[in-house]
ROSE-4610 file (N, C-alpha, C; in Angstrom, 1 decimal, always signed):
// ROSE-4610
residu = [X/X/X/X/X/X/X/X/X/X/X/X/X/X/X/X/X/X/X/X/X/X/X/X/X/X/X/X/X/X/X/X/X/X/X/X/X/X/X/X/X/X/X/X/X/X/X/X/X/X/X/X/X/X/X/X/X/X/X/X/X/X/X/X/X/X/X/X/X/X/X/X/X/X/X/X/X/X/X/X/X/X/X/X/X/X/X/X/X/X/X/X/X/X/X/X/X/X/X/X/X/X/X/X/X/X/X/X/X/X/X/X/X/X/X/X/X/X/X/X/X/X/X/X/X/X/X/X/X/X/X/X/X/X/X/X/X/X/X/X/X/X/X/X/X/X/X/X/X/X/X/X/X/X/X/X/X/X/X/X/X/X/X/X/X/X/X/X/X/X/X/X/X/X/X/X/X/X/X/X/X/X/X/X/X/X/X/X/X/X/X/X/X/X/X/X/X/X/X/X/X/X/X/X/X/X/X/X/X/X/X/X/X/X/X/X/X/X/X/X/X/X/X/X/X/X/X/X/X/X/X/X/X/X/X/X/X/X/X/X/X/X/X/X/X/X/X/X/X/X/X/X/X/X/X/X/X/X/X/X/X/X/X/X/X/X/X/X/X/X/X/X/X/X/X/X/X/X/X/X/X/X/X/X/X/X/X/X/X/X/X/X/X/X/X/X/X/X/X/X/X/X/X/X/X/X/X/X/X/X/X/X/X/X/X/X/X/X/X/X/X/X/X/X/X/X/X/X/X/X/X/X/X/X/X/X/X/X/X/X/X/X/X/X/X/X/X/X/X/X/X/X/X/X]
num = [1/1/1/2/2/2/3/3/3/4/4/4/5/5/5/6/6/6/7/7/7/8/8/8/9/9/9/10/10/10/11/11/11/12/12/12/13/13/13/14/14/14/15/15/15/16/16/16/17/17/17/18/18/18/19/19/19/20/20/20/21/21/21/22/22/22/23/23/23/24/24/24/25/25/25/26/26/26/27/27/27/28/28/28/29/29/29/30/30/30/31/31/31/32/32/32/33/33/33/34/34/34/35/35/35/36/36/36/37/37/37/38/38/38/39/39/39/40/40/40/41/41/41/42/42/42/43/43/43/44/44/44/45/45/45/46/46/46/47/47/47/48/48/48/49/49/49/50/50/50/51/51/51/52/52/52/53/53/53/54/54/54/55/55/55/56/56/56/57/57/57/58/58/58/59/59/59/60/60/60/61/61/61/62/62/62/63/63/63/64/64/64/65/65/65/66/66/66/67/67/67/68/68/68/69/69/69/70/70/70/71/71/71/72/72/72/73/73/73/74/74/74/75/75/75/76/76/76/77/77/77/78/78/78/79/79/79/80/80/80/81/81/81/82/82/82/83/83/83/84/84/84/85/85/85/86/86/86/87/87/87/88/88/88/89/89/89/90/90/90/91/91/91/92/92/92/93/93/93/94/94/94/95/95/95/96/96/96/97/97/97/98/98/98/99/99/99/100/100/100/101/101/101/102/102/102/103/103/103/104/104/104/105/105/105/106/106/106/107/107/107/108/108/108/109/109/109/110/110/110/111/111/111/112/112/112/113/113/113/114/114/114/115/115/115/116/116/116/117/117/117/118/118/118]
x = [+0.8/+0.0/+0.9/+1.9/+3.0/+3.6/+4.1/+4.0/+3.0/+1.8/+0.9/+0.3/+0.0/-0.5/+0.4/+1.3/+2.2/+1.8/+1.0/+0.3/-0.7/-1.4/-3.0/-2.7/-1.2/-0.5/+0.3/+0.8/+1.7/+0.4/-0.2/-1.9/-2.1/-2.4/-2.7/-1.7/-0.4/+0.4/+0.4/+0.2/+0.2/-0.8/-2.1/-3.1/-2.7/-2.2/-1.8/-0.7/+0.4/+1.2/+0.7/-0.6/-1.3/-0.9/-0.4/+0.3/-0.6/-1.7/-2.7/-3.9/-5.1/-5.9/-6.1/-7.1/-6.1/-6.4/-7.7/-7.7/-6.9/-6.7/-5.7/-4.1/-3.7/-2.6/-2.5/-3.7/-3.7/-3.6/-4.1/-4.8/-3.0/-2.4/-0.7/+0.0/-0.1/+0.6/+0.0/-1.2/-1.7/-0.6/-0.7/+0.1/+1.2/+2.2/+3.3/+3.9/+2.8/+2.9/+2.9/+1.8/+1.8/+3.0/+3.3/+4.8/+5.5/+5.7/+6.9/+6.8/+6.1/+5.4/+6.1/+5.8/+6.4/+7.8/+8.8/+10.0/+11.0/+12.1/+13.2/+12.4/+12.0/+11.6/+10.5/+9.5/+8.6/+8.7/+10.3/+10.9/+11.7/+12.3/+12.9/+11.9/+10.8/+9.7/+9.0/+8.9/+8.4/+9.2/+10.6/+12.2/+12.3/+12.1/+11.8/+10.6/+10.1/+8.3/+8.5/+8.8/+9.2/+10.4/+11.4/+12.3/+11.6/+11.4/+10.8/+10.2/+9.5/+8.3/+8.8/+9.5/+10.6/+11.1/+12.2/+12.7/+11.6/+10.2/+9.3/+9.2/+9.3/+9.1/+10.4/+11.4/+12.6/+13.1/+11.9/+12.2/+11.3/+9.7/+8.7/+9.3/+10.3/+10.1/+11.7/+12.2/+13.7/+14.7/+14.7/+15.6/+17.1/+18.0/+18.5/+18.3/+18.4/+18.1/+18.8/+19.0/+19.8/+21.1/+22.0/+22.9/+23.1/+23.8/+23.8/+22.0/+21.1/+20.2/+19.4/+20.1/+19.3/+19.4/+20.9/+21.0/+20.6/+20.7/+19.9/+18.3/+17.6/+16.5/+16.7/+16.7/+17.0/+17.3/+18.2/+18.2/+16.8/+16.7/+15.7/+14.3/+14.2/+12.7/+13.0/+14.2/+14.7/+15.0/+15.3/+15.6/+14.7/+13.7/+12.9/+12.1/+11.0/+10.2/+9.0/+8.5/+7.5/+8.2/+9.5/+10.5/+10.0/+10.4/+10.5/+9.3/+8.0/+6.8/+5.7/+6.4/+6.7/+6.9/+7.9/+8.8/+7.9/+7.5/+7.3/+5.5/+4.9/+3.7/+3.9/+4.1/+5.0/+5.4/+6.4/+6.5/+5.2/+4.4/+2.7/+2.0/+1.9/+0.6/+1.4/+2.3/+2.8/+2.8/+3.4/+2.9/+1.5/+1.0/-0.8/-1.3/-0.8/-1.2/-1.0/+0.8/+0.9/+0.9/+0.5/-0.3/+0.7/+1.9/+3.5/+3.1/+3.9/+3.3/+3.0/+3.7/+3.5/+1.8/+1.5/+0.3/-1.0/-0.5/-1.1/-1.7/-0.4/-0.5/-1.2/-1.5/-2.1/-3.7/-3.7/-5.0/-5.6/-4.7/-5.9/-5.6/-4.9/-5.3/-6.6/-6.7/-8.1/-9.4/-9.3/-9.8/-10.6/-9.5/-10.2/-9.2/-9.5/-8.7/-7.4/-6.2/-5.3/-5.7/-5.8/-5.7/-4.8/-4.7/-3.6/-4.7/-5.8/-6.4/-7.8/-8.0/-9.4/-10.4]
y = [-1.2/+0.0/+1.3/+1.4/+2.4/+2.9/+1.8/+2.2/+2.8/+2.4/+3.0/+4.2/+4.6/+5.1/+5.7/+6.2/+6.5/+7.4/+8.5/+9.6/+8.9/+7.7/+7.3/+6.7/+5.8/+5.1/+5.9/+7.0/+7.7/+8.4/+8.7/+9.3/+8.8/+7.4/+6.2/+6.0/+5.9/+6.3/+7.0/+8.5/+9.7/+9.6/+9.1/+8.7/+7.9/+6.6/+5.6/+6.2/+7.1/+7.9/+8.8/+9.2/+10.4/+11.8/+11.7/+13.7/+14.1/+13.6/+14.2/+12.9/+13.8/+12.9/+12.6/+11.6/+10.8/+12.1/+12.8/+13.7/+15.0/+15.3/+16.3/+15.9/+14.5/+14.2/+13.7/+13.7/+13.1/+14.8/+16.0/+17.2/+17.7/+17.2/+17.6/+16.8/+15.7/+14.5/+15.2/+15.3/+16.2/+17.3/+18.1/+19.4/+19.3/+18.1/+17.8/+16.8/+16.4/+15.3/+16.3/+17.2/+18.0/+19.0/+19.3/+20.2/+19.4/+18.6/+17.1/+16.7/+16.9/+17.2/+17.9/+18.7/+20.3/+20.5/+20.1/+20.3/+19.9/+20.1/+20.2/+20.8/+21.7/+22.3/+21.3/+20.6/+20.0/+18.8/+18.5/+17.3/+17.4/+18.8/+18.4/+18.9/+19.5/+19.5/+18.2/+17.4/+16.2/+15.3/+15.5/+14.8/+15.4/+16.9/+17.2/+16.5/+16.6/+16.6/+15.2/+13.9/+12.3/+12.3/+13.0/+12.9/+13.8/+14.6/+14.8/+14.2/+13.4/+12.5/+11.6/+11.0/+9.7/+10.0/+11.3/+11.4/+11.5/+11.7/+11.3/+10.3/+9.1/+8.0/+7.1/+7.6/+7.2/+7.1/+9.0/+9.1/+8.6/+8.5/+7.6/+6.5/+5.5/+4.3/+4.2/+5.2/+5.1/+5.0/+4.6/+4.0/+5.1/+4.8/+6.0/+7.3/+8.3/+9.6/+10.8/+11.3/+12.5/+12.3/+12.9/+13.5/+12.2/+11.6/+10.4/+9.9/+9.5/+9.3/+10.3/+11.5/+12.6/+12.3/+11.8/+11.9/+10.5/+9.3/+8.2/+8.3/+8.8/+9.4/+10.5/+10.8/+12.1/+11.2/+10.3/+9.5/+8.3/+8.1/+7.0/+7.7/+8.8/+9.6/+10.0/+10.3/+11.5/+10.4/+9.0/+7.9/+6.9/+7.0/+5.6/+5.4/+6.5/+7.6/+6.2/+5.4/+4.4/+3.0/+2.8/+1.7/+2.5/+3.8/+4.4/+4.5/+4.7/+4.7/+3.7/+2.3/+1.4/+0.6/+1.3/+0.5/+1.1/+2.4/+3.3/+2.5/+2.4/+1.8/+0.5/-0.5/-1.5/-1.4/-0.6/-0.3/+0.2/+1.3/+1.7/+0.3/-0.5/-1.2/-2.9/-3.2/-4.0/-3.5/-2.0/-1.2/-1.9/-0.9/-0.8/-2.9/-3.4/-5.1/-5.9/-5.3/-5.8/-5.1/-3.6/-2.8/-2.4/-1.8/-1.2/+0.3/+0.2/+1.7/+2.9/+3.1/+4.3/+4.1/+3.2/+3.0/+3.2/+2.5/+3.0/+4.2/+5.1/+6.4/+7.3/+7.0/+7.4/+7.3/+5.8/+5.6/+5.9/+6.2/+6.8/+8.1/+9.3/+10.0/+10.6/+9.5/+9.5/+8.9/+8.1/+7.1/+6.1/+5.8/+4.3/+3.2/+2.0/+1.0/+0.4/+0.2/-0.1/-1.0/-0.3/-1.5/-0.8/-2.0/-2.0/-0.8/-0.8/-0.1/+0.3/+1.6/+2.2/+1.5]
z = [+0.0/+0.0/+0.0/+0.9/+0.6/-0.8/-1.5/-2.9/-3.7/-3.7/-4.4/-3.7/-2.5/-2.2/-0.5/-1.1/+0.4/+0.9/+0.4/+1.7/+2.1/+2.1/+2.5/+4.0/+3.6/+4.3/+5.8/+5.3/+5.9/+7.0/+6.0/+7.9/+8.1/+7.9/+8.8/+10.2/+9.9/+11.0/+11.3/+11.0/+12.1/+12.6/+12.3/+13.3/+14.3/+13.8/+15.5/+15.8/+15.3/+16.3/+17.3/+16.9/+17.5/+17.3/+16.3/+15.7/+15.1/+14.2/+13.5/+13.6/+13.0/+12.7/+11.6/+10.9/+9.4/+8.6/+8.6/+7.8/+7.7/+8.5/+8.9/+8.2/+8.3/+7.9/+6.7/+5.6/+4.2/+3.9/+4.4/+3.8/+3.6/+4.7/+4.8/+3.7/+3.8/+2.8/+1.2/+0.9/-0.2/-0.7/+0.2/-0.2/-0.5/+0.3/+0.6/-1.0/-1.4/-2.6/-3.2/-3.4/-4.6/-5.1/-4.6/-4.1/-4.5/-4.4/-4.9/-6.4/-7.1/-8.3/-8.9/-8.7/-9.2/-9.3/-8.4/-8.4/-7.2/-7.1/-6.0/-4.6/-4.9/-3.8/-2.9/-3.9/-3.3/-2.8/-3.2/-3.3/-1.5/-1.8/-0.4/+0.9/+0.2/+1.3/+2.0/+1.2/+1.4/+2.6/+1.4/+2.5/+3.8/+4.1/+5.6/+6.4/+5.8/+6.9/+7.1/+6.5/+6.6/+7.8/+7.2/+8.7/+10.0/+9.9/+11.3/+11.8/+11.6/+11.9/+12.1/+11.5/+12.0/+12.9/+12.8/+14.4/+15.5/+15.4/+16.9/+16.8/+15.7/+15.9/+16.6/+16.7/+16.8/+18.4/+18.9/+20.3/+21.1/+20.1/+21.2/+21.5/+20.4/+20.7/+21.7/+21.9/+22.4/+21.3/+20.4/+19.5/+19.2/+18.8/+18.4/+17.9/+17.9/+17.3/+17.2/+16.6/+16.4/+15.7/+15.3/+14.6/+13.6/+13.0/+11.9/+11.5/+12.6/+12.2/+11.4/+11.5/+10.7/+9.6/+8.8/+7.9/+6.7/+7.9/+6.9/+7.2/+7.9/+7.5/+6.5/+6.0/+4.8/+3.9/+3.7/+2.6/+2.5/+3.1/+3.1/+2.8/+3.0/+2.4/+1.0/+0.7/-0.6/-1.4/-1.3/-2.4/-2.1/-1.0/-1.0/+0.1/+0.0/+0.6/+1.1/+0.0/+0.1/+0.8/+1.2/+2.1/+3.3/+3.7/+4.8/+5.7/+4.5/+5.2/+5.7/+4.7/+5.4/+6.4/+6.6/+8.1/+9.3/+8.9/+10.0/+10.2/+9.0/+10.0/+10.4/+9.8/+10.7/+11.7/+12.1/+13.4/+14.5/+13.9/+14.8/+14.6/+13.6/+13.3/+14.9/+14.8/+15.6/+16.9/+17.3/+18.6/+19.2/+18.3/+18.6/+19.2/+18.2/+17.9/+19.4/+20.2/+21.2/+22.4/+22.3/+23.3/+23.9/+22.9/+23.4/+24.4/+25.3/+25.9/+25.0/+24.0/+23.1/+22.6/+21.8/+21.7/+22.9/+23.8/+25.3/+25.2/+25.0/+25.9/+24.5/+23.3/+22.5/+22.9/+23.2/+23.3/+24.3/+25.6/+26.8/+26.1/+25.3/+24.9/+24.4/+23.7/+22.7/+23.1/+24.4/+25.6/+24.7/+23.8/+23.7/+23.6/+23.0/+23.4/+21.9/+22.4/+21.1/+20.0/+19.3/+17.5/+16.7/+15.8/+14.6/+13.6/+13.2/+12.5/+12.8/+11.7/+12.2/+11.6]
């Protein structure tokens, strides 16, 4: 689904990350694709807004973050944006599946109960 459709995919994770709601993060992913369209500029807009988002995903989950990981995130959106967004719901959809504290703390956010999907 990431290949064909990597913004549909990519709100679907910022929904079970809890940074946006799906609509909200397709209306971003929209702008963000369209702009990528167009040129360099849209291109390295896209490559920002993926790594930032990875790095919260990096620091919810503890994993490494900051300085080198900046930069293979940057490559991994800017050469292979649909691998990256990938991994990244894999990572929420398995969260949410085995009721990892990040998922938790989403869901009493939202006060309901963890799943892999809406």
């Amino acid at each position: 689904m990431s290949f064909c459709c990597t913004g549909v995919r990519w709100a679907d994770t910022a929904r079970m990350a809890g940074w946006f709601t799906f609509w909200v993060a397709i209306a971003l992913m929209a702008v963000v694709e369209f702009g990528a369209v167009f040129g360099l500029l849209g291109w390295v807009m896209f490559t920002a807004v993926g790594m930032y988002f990875r790095q919260k995903t990096r620091v919810a989950f503890g994993m490494e973050n900051g300085g080198a990981t900046w930069c293979i995130d940057c490559l991994c959106y800017a050469f292979c944006c649909c691998c990256a967004v990938a991994q990244e719901a894999q990572q929420y959809e398995d969260a949410w599946s085995a009721g990892h504290p990040v998922a938790k703390a989403v869901a009493l956010e939202r006060q309901e109960e963890p799943r892999a999907s809406a």
